[in-house]
C-alpha positions in Angstrom: 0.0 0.0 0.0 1.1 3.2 -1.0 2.4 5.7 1.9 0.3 9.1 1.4 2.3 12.7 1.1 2.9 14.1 4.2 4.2 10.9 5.6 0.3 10.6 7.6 -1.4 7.8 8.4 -3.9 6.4 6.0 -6.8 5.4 8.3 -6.4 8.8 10.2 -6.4 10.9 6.7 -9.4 9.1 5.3 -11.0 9.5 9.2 -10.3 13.1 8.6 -11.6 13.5 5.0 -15.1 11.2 5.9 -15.7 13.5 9.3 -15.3 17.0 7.1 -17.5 15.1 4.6 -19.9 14.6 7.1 -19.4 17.7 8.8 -20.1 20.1 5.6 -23.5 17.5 5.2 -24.5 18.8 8.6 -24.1 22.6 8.3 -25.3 22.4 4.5 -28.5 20.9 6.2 -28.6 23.3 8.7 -28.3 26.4 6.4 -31.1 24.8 3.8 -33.4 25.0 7.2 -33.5 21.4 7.4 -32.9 18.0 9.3 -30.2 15.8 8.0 -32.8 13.0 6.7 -34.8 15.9 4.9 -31.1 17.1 3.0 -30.5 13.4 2.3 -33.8 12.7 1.2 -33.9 16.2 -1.1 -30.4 14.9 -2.5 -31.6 12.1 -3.7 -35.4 13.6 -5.3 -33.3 15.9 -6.9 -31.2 12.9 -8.1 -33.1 10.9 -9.2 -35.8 13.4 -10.8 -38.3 12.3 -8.6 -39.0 9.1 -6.3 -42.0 7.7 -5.5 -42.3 8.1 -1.1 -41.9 3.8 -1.4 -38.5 4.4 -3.2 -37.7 7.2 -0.9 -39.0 5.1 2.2 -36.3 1.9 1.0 -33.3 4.4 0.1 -33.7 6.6 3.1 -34.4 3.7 5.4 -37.1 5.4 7.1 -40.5 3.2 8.1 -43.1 4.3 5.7 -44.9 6.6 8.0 -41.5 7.9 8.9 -40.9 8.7 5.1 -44.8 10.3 4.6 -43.9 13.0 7.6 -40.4 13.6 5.7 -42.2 14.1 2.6 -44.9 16.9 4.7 -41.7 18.4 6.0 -40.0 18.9 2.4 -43.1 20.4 1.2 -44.2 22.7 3.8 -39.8 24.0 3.5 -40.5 24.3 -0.4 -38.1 22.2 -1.5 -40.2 19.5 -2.9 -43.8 18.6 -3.9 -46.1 15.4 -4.6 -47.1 15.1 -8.2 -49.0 12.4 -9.9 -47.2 9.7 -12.0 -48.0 10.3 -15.2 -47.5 6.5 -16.2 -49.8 5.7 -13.2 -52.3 8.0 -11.8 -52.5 6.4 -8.8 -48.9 6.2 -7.6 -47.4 9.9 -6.5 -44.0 11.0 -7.4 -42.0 13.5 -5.4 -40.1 15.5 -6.8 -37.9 18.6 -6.3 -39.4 22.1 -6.7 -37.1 23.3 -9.5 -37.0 27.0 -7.7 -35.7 25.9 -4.5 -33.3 23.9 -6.2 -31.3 27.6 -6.4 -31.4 28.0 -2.6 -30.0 24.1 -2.7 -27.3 25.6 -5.1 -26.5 28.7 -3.0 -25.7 26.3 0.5 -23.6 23.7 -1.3 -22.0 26.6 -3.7 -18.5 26.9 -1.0 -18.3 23.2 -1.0 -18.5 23.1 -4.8 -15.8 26.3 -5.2 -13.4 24.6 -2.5 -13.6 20.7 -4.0 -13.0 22.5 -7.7 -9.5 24.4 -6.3 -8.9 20.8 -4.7 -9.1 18.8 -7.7 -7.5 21.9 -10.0 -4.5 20.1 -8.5 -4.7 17.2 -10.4 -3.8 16.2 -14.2 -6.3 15.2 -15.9 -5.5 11.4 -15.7 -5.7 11.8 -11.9 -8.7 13.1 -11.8 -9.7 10.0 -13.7 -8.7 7.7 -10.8 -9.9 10.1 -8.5 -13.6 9.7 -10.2 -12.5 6.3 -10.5 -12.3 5.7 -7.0 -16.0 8.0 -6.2 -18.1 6.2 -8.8 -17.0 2.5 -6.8 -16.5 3.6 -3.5 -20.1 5.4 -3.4 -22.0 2.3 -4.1 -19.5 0.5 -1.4 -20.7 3.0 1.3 -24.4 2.2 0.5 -24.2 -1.7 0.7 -22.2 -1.0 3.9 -25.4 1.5 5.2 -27.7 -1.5 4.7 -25.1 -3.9 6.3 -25.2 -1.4 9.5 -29.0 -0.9 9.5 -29.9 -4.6 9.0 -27.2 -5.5 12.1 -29.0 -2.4 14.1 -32.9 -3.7 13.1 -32.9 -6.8 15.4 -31.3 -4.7 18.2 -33.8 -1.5 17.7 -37.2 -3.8 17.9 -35.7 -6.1 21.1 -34.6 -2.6 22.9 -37.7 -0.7 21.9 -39.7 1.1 24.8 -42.9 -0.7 26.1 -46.0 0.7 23.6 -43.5 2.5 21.6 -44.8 0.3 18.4 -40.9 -0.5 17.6 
C-alpha cells in the first residue's frame, strides 16, 4: 500500500476526510433549514428526478410513516412537492421544486468552489482515478449502510420502549 504525502497515516487521513464530509452534510442541512434526513432525502429527489415516497421510504431507510412525515416536512420547506405519476395515476411521485433547487445551489455553492480548487490540483489522468475511485466507493458505502442498519434492526425492535410500536 502506498504511503500518502505528508508521511500521515492512511486510516487517520481518510477518518479526517469522511468526518469533514460529514461535517459540511451537517451545516449544508442546517443552512437549507433542514434536518439531515430531509437534506439526504432532497439529494436524492433531486437525483433521481423524482421518487416515489416507497423508493424514498427503501433508500432513506425510514418506516413508511417515517418517510410520509419527511415528505410533509420537504413540502411545507418548499423544497419538494407530490405530483402524480403520469405512467400511473395512482402512484405519486415526489419530486424537487425546480426553484428551490437555487437556494440548494447557494448552500452547497462553497463546498462546490473549494472541492474544484482541490481537484484543480490534479492532471487530468488523476482526476480520472480520482472519479475512478468516487463512482466505486459510493455504491461501497451504500451496501455498507444497509449492512449497518440490518445489524441495528434486530437490536432497535428487542430494545424498543414498552408501547412505543418499535
Amino acid at each position: 500500500m502506498a504511503t500518502p504525502s505528508r508521511g500521515g497515516d492512511e486510516h487517520v487521513i481518510f477518518r479526517q476526510y469522511l468526518d469533514a464530509v460529514g461535517l459540511q452534510g451537517l451545516a449544508s442541512a442546517e443552512a437549507a433549514g433542514l434536518h439531515t434526513s430531509e437534506w439526504y432525502a432532497l439529494g436524492l429527489i433531486t437525483a433521481e428526478g423524482g421518487l416515489t415516497s416507497g423508493e424514498l421510504a427503501t433508500r432513506t431507510g425510514l418506516t413508511t410513516g417515517a418517510t410520509t412525515r419527511l415528505i410533509d416536512r420537504l413540502e411545507r420547506a418548499g423544497y419538494a412537492r407530490r405530483a402524480s405519476d403520469p405512467q400511473d395515476r395512482r402512484r405519486v411521485i415526489v419530486e424537487p421544486v425546480p426553484d428551490a433547487l437555487t437556494r440548494v445551489e447557494e448552500v452547497v455553492g462553497p463546498a462546490r468552489r473549494h472541492i474544484a480548487e482541490v481537484l484543480s490540483r490534479y492532471t487530468p489522468e488523476q482526476r480520472a482515478v480520482l472519479f475512478d475511485y468516487f463512482e466505486h466507493a459510493a455504491p461501497a458505502f451504500r451496501t455498507a449502510t444497509e449492512e449497518i442498519r440490518k445489524a441495528v434492526a434486530p437490536r432497535r425492535r428487542r430494545t424498543a420502549p414498552p408501547g412505543s410500536g418499535g
